[in-house]
C-alpha angles and dihedrals in degrees: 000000000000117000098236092037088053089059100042083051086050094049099045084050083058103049093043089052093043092054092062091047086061103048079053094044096046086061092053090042096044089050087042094056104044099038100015080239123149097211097205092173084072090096100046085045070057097059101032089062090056088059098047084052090055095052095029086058093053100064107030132030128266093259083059107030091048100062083026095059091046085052095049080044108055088046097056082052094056091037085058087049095047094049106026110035112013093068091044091051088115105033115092129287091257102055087043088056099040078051087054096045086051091060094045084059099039095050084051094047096047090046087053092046085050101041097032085240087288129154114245129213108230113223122253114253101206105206082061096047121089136046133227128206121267105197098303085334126106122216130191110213088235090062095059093032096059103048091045092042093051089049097057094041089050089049090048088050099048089049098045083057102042100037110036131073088238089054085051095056092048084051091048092046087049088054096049129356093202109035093057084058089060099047083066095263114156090236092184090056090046094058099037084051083056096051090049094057093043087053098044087059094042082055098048092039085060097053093052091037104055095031077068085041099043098198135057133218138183095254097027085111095062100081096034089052095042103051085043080058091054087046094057090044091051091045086040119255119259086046129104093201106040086056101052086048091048099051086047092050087055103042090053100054092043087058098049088047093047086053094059110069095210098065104014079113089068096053096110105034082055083077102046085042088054083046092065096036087064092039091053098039108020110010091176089060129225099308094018124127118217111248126215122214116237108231 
C-alpha cells in the first residue's frame, strides 16, 4: 500500500475508534460532573446494549430492534441510578464508588449466567455494511458514519446544555449541588436526565462499535470503558469537550501504536501510562477546572 495511503487508513481507524471512545467517555464525564461519581458500570451498560441488540434482532426486524435496544438502554441506565446510586446520594464518596464497581460486576456476571460466558455474533445492520473507494483508498461506510454521527451528537449535546432551560439547571446542579435544590431544581430529575443521555450514547456507542467488532461478550465493556475513562481524565473530566478530545487523541495514537508490530502490545498500557502522565502533571485534565472542597 502506498505510504501516505497507509497513514490516512491508519487515521481514519483512529478517529473511528476515538469517536466511540467518546460516546463512551461523555457518559463518564456527564455523570462526573453532576454527582462527582466515577460510573464505572458505564462499560458493562456498553456491553449490555450489544446483547440486547443479539436477542432484540432475532425476533424483529432492524427498523424495530434498533430504537427498541437504545430504549431498553437508557432505562438500565436509570434503574442503576435508582438502586445503586440514588439511596447512597448522602453517604460518602467511597461507598458510592464500592456501590459503582458492584454493578459493574453484577451486570458482567449476569451477562456471563445468561450467555454461558459465550462469545455472540452481533447482527449485520445493513445500512452500515459495506465500504466505497476513496481515490486508491478503500472505506468502509462505518468508518465515515461514526466519526460524523458523534460529532453531531457531540454538537446537539453542547447546545441542549448551553442553550435550554434544562441545560441551565444541570449546569446549575454541576456548580452546587445544594444551592440548585434550593432554587427550586428538581436535582433527582436532573441526575436521572443525565443518566439518560449517558445511556442513549452508550447505546449508540454499542451499535457502531460492535457492528466493527462483530461479536459481543460478558466483560467486552471493561477496556473501552476504561480507556473512555482515561479520555475523560485527560480532557478533564466534567467537561464535554475535553472528553471527546481526549477520547480522539487516544484513538489515534492507539491506532498508530497497533500499526507498528514491535510495540502493538503496548497499545493499551499506552493509555493507563498517559493516565498517569496527566495525574502526575495535570490531574484536572486539558479543559478541567479545578474544583475547591466546601468545608
Amino acid at each position: 500500500m502506498h505510504t501516505a495511503t497507509y497513514y490516512i487508513d491508519l487515521l481514519l481507524s483512529g478517529v473511528t475508534v476515538g469517536s466511540l471512545y467518546a460516546l463512551i467517555a461523555i457518559g463518564y464525564t456527564m455523570v462526573y460532573g453532576i454527582l462527582r461519581l466515577i460510573n464505572f458500570a458505564h462499560g458493562d451498560i456498553f456491553m449490555m446494549a450489544g446483547f440486547f441488540m443479539v436477542y432484540a434482532s432475532a425476533s424483529m426486524p432492524m427498523a424495530a430492534a434498533i430504537p427498541l435496544v437504545l430504549a431498553m438502554t437508557v432505562l438500565l441506565g436509570v434503574l442503576i441510578e435508582r438502586a445503586a446510586y440514588k439511596p447512597l446520594r448522602s453517604a460518602p464518596r467511597m461507598s458510592v464508588m464500592i456501590s459503582a464497581i458492584g454493578v459493574s460486576y453484577l451486570l458482567q456476571n449476569l451477562a456471563t449466567y445468561l450467555t454461558g460466558g459465550l462469545a455472540r455474533p452481533y447482527p449485520e445492520i445493513s445500512f452500515l455494511k459495506g465500504s466505497f473507494m476513496l481515490g486508491a483508498l478503500k472505506v468502509k461506510v462505518i468508518t465515515v458514519v461514526t466519526p460524523v454521527l458523534t460529532i453531531l451528537l457531540v454538537i446537539a449535546l453542547v447546545l441542549f446544555i448551553k442553550h435550554t432551560k434544562t441545560g441551565m439547571a444541570m449546569r446549575a446542579v454541576s456548580r452546587d449541588f445544594e444551592t440548585a435544590k434550593l432554587m427550586g431544581i428538581k436535582v433527582n430529575s436532573i441526575i436521572s436526565l443525565t443518566f439518560i443521555i449517558g445511556s442513549f450514547l452508550a447505546g449508540v456507542g454499542s451499535i457502531l462499535y460492535f457492528t466493527n467488532y462483530g461479536q459481543v461478550s460478558p466483560t467486552i465493556g471493561a477496556m473501552p470503558g476504561l480507556k473512555a475513562f482515561v479520555a475523560a481524565v485527560f480532557g478533564g473530566i466534567g467537561s464535554i469537550p475535553g472528553a471527546v478530545l481526549g477520547a480522539y487523541i487516544i484513538g489515534i495514537c492507539e491506532s498508530l501504536i497497533k500499526a507498528n508490530d514491535a510495540v502493538a502490545i503496548f497499545s493499551n498500557a499506552f493509555t493507563f501510562a498517559l493516565l498517569i502522565l496527566v495525574l502526575l502533571f495535570k490531574p484536572n485534565g486539558m479543559f478541567g477546572e479545578k474544583l475547591t472542597e466546601k468545608v
